[in-house]
C-alpha angles and dihedrals in degrees: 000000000000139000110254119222115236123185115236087249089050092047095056101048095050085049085051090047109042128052098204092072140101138185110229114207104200089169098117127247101279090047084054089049101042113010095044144234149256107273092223094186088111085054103048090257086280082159128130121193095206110155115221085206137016127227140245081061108009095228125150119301107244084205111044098093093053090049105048089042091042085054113023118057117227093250100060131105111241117204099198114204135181138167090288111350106272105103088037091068093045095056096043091054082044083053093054095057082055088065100261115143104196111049123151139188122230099225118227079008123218105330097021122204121348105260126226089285092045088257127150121215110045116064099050144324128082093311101049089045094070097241132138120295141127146182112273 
């Protein structure tokens, strides 16, 4: 089985519709702190900040797979989003083998491709988008 691909808009409006799913942030601490993060009122906050990796090294987070099962159950649907849809994927993929069926990846992530003037936020993703979101 395979991770589906989901649109931010798309995204969004599954997370608003059905009640057995769940936004996974995978951005680490300090993203949710200065870049931002995915206001989940209109879904009921079924969010859960849970980094794929942790600075200063960015390695694995020991702890990503207790806290997704101790919190997730096994029959809901997980939207994964990141800064631009790299580590989502990676920990979708990582879901399934936890045995998730219905994992998908929010494509260009929170902040999307780098503009002319190397700026997030304004070409694609979940900000540029014009969804829900504030600063922490």
């Amino acid at each position: 089985m395979n991770i589906k691909l989901a649109t931010p808009k798309d995204a969004f409006e599954m997370l608003k519709n059905q009640k057995n799913s769940f936004l996974v942030d995978v951005r680490t601490n300090e993203e949710f702190n200065f870049v931002g993060m995915v206001d989940a009122s209109q879904f009921e906050n079924r969010i859960l900040l849970n980094p794929w990796q942790v600075l200063p090294q960015m390695q694995l987070n020991p702890n990503f797979s207790n806290n997704l099962t101790s919190q997730i159950p096994l029959d809901a649907t997980l939207f994964f989003l990141c800064k631009t849809g790299g580590r989502s994927a990676q920990s979708a993929e990582f879901a399934l083998g936890l045995g998730y069926q219905n994992c998908y990846n929010v494509v260009n992530g929170f902040e999307g491709d780098l503009n002319d003037n190397s700026q997030r936020g304004t070409i694609n993703g979940w900000k540029a988008s014009n969804l829900p979101w504030r600063q922490r």
